[in-house]
Legacy VTK file of the C-alpha trace (Angstrom):
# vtk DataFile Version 3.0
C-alpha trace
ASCII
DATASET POLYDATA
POINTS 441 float
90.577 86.916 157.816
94.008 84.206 157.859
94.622 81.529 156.174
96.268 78.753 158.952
97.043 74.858 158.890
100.554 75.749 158.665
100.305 78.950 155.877
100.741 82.709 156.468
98.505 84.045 158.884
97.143 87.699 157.413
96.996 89.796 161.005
96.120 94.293 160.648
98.696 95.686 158.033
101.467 92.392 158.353
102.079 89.045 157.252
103.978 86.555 159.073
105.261 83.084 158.936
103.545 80.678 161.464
105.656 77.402 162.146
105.209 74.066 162.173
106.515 71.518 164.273
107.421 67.770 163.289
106.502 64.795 165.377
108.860 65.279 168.026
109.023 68.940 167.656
113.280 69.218 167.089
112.564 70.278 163.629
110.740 73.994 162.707
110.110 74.959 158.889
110.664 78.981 158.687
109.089 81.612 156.173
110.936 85.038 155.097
109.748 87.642 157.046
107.582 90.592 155.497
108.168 93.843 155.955
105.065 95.400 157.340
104.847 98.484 155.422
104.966 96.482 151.973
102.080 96.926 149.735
102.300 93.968 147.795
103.710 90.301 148.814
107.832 89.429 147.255
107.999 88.182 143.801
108.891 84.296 144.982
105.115 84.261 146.357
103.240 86.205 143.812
102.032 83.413 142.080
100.901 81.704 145.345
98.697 84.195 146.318
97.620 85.120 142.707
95.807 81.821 142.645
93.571 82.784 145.471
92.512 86.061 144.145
89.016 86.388 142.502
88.760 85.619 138.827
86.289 85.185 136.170
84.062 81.847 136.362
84.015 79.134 134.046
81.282 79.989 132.514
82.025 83.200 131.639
85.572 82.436 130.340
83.763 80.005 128.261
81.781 82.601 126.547
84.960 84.837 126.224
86.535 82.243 124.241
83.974 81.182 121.999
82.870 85.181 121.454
86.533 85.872 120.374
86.844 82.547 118.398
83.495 83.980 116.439
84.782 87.170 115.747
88.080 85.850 114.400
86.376 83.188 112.010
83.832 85.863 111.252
86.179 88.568 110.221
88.449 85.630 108.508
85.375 84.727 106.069
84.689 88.464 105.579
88.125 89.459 103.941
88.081 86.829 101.377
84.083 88.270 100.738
85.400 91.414 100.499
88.151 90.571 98.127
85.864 88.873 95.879
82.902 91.748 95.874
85.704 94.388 95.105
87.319 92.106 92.394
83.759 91.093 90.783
82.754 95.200 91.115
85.954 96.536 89.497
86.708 93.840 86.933
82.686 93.114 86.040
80.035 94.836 86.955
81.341 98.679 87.258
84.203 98.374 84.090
84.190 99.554 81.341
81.369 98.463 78.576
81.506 99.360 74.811
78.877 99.168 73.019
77.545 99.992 69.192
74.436 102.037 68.673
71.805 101.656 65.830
68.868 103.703 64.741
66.403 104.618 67.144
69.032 103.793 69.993
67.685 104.441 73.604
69.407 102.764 76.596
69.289 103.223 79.913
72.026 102.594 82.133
71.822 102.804 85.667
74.409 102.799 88.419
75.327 102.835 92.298
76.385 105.703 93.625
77.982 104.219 96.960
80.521 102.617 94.688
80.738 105.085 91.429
81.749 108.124 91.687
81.368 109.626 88.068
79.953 108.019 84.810
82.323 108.583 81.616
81.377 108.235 77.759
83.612 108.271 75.537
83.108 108.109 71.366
84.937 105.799 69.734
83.590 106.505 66.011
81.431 109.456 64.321
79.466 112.028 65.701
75.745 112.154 66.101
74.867 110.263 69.626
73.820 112.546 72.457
73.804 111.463 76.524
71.425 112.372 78.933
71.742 112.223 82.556
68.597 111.429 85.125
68.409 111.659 89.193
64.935 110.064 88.791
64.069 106.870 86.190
62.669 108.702 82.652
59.647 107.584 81.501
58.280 105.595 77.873
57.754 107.956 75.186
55.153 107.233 72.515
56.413 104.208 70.028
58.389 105.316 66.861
57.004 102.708 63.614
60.288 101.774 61.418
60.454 99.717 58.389
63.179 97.984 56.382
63.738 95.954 53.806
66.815 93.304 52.720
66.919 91.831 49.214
68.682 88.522 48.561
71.096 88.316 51.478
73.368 85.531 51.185
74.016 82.677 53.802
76.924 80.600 53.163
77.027 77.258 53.839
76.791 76.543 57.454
76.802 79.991 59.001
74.275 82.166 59.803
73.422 86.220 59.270
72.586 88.157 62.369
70.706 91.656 62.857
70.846 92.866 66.686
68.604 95.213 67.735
68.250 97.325 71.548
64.565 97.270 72.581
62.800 98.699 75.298
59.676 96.762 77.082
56.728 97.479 75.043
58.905 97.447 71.882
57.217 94.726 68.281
58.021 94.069 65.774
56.940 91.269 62.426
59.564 89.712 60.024
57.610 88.771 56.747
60.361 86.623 54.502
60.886 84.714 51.629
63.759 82.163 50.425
65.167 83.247 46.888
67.562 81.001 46.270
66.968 77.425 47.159
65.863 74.131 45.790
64.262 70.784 46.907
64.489 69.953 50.768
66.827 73.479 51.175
65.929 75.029 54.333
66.652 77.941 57.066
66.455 78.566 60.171
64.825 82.021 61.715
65.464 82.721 65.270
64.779 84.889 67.617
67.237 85.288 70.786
67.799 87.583 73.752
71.448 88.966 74.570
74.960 87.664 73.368
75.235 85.069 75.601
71.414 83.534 73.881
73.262 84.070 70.624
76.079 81.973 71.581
74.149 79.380 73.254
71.641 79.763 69.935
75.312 79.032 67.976
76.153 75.918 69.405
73.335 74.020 68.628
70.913 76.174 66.191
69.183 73.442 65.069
67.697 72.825 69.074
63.877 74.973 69.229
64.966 75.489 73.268
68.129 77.274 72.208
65.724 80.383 71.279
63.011 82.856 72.295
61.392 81.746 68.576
62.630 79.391 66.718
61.262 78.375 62.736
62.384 76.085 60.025
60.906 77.335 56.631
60.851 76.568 52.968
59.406 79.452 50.809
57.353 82.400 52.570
56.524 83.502 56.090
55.938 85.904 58.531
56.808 86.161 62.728
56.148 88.501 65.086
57.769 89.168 68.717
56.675 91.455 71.635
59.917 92.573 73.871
59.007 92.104 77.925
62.179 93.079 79.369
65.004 95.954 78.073
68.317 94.190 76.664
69.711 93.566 72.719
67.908 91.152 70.199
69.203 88.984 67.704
67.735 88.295 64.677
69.468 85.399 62.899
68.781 83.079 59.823
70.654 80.096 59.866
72.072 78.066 57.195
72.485 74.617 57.578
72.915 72.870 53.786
76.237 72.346 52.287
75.719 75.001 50.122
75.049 78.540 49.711
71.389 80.095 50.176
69.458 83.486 49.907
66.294 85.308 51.661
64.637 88.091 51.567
63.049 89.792 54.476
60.561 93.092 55.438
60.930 94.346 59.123
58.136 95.988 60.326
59.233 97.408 64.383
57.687 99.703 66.878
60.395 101.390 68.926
59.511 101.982 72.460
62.321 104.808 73.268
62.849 106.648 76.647
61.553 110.233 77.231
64.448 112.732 77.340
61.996 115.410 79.564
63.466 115.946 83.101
67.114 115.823 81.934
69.832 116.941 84.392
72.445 117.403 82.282
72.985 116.189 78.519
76.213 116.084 76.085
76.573 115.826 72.643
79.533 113.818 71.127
79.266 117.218 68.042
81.000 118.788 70.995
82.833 116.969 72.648
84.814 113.160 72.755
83.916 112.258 76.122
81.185 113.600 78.518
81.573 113.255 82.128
78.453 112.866 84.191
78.805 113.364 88.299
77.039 110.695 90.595
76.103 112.056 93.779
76.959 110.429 96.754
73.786 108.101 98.262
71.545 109.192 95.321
71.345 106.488 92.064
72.290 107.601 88.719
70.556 107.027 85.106
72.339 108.042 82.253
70.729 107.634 78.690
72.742 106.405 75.590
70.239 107.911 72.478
71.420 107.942 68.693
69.919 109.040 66.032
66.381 108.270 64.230
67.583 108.714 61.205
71.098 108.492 59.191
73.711 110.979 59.397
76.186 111.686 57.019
75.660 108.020 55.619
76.605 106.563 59.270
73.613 104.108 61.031
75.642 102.799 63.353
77.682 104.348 66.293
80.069 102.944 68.417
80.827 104.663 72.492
82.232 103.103 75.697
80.619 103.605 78.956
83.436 104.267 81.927
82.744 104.004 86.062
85.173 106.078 87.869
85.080 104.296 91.340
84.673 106.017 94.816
87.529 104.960 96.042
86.756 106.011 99.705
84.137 103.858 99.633
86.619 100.697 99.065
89.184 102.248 101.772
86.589 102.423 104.214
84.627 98.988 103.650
88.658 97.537 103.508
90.038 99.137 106.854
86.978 98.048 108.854
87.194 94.391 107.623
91.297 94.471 108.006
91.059 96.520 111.551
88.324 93.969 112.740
90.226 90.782 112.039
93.619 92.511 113.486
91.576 93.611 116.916
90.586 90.354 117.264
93.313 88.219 116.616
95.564 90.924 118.534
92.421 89.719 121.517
92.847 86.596 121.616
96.428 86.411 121.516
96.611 88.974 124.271
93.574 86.740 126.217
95.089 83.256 125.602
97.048 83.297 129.097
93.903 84.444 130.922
91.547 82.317 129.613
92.702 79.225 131.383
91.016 78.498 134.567
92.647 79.517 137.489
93.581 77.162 140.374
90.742 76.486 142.627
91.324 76.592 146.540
90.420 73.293 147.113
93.256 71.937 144.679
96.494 74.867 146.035
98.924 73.659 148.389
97.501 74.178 152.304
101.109 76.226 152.524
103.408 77.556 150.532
106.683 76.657 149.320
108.936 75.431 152.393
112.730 76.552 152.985
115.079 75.164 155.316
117.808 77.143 157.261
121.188 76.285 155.620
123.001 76.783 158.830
120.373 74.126 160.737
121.034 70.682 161.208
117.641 68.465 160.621
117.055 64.815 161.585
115.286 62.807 158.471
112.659 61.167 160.942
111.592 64.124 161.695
111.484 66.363 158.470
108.313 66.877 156.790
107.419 64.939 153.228
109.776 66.316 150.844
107.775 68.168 147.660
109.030 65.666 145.330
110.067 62.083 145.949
113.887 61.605 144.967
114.515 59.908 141.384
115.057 56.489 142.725
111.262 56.389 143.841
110.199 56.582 139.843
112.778 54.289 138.591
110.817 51.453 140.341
107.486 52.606 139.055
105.833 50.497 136.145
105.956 53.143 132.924
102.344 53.559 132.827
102.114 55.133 136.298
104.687 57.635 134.704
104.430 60.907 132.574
103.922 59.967 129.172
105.395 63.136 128.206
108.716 63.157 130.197
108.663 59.454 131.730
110.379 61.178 135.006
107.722 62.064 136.867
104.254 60.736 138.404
101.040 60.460 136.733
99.593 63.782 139.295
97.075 65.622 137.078
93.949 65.305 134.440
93.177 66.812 131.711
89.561 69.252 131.840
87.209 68.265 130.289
88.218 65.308 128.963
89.858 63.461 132.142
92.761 61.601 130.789
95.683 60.862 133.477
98.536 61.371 131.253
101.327 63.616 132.589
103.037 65.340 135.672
101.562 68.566 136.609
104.429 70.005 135.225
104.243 68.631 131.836
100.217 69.813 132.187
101.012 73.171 132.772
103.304 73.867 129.852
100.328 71.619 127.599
97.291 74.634 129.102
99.800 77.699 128.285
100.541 76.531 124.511
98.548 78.480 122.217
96.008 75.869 121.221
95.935 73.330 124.228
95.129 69.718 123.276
95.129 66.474 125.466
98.301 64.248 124.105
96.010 60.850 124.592
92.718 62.449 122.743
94.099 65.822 121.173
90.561 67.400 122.571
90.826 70.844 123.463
92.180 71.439 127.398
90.434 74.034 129.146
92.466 73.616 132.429
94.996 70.891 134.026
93.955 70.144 137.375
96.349 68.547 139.746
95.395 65.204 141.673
96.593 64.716 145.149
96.425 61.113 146.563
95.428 60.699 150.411
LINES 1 442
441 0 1 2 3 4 5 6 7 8 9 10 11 12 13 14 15 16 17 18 19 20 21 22 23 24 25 26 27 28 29 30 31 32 33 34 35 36 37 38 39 40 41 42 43 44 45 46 47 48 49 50 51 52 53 54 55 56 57 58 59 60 61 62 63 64 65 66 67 68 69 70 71 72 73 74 75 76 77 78 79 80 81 82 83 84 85 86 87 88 89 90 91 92 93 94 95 96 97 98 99 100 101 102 103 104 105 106 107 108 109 110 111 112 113 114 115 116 117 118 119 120 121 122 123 124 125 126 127 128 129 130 131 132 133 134 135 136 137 138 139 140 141 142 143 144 145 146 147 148 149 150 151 152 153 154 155 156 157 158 159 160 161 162 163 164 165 166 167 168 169 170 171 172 173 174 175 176 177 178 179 180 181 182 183 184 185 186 187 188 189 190 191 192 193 194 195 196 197 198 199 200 201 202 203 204 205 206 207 208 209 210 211 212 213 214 215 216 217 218 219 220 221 222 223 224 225 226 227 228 229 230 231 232 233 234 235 236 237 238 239 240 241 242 243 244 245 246 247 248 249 250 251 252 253 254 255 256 257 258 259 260 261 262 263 264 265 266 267 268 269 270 271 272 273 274 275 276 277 278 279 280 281 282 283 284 285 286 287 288 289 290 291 292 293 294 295 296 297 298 299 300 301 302 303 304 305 306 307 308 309 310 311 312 313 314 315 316 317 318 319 320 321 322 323 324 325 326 327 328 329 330 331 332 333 334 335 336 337 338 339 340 341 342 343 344 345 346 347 348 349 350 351 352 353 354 355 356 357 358 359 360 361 362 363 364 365 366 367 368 369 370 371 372 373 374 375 376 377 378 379 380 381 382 383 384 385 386 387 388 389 390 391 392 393 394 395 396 397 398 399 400 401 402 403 404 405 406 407 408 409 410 411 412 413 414 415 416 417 418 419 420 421 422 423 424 425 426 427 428 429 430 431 432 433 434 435 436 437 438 439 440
């Protein structure tokens, strides 16, 4: 198969220059001879010949571009996810938590082993609670019924008396109470509110009924009772909001619903030691149990321990370097893609031959000599400007801009626009996918 009208004819193993004759035949245009046993064409031609070799179609070079453009936004988005999930897991929802235990204390805190490695607690004050440690969820054991009673606490003026409580789902209990010390239109406030944030919110504005689980204004005597629905702390509060000073009285009647400590893995008692370390194994979810006392010890009713995740660091490493490799790869792709995802030049739109040479030592006649490749400078200096390159005003309008059309520059200004790293047309600034040349008849 050859390739004529004046280009190199491909004959068995060879190439070799055909010539072409002018009008009145005195002038022939000459090509470098090959050498036969050459396996690829010289350098000077390379590029020629390149632009007739098979390449991907449009279509799929589109889809190249817009898969790598995809990955490269989709592994952009997923560091800055990453960075925020390992921030919020370090700083908030696996660090550390301290916490003070009351009577009849039984929490259960669970954890996930994909991101914890151990579970740590450590006693901050007197002996007496003991830890548990469950592969499976324990179960309810039967209620505990505790009473208690307070006689004339005082509320200052404007401030309020809290008593927070840990209860388990199932857990009741009924507040009777009576106001001791007050006169006329002197009133409290008796609310009932889930978790410190409710007692904040409860704080801002404790005279608002929304602001709590139950809320009551009361004179004299009363009674309330509450059933708990979901494990988490409860706040009893009185509020006091005269100008003056004010007492109550109150009876707390409360059934404990506490966890079962049957099926334990391991336990440890802070009598033994200041910190127990509890193992999580790897894919399998942890429960560890914080349980005090029932009953005072050595004068103490309240206990205070902080709860410590050791993280699996791996685990970060892993989810880190896949992120950070995948968003390298891909930009690494696209850089290393962005040359040969411009279209190539189609054979319709390549010179017929290539690049001409004439023989230094050969005289030529001008009437005879084929259209030079260029016209000489004085041809653009009569041209109106907007028939010239509005990039380097020396050269012909000769090329568009795909897909957008615009006739704006030489085909060498075009050229050097496709190979920048993020081609856009200078009259539109839409994205060039190619710069195809325009020849005029």
């Amino acid at each position: 198969m050859g390739r004529s009208s004046g280009g190199y004819v491909e004959q068995g193993s060879g190439m070799y220059a055909s010539s072409q004759a002018g009008a009145s035949g005195a002038y022939e245009h000459s090509y470098p001879q090959l050498d036969p046993s050459a396996t690829a064409p010289p350098p000077a031609l390379s590029s020629y010949y390149d632009s007739y070799r098979p390449r991907r179609s449009r279509t799929q070079d589109l889809q190249w571009r817009e898969f790598l453009q995809f990955g490269y936004r989709f592994f952009t988005i997923a560091i800055f996810i990453t960075a925020f999930a390992s921030a919020w897991m370090l700083l908030s929802l696996y660090s550390s938590q301290q916490t003070e235990m009351g009577l009849n204390y039984s929490r259960l805190v669970t954890t996930n082993s994909i991101f914890v490695k151990e579970m740590q607690v450590l006693n901050l004050g007197a002996t007496g609670p003991v830890f548990y440690y469950f592969s499976k969820p324990p179960v309810y054991d039967h209620p505990i019924i505790w009473k208690e009673e307070h006689e004339n606490v005082a509320i200052e003026a404007f401030d309020n008396e809290q008593f927070k409580f840990w209860l388990n789902k199932g857990s009741s209990f009924k507040i009777s109470y009576d106001m001791t010390m007050g006169h006329g239109k002197d009133s409290l406030i008796l609310a009932i509110v889930k978790g410190e944030d409710g007692f904040l919110e409860w704080k801002s504005d404790p005279s608002n009924p929304n602001s709590a689980l139950k809320w009551k204004r009361f004179r004299d005597d009363g009674s309330m009772s509450f059933e708990v629905d979901e494990d988490n702390e409860y706040f009893i509060v009185f509020g006091n909001l005269n100008s003056h000073r004010l007492e109550v009285s109150f009876q707390l009647k409360m059934h404990f619903v506490l966890y079962s400590k049957e099926g334990a893995e391991s336990l440890c008692s802070t009598v033994l030691a200041d910190i127990c370390p509890f193992p999580v194994t790897f894919l399998e979810k942890g429960y560890l149990l914080l349980s005090s006392p029932i009953v005072e010890q050595w004068g103490v009713n309240v206990w205070s321990v902080k709860v410590l995740y050791v993280p699996r660091w791996l685990t970060y490493f892993l989810l880190w370097g896949f992120v950070v490799l995948g968003f390298v790869i891909t930009k690494a792709m696209m850089k290393y893609f962005e040359g040969r995802l411009h279209y190539p030049v189609d054979v319709e739109q390549g010179p017929l031959i290539a690049p001409q040479t004439v023989p230094s030592g050969k005289a030529t006649n001008s009437s005879q000599d084929l259209a030079p490749s260029a016209p000489p400078a004085q041809y653009y200096e009569n041209l109106p400007e907007d028939q010239l390159c509005t990039i380097c005003l020396d050269a012909l309008k000769d090329s568009f801009m795909d897909p957008c059309g615009h006739r704006c520059t030489c085909y060498a200004c075009g050229t050097r626009i496709q190979n920048e790293d993020s081609p856009k047309c200078p009259i539109c600034r839409q994205s060039v996918h190619m710069v195809r040349r325009i020849y005029d008849s």
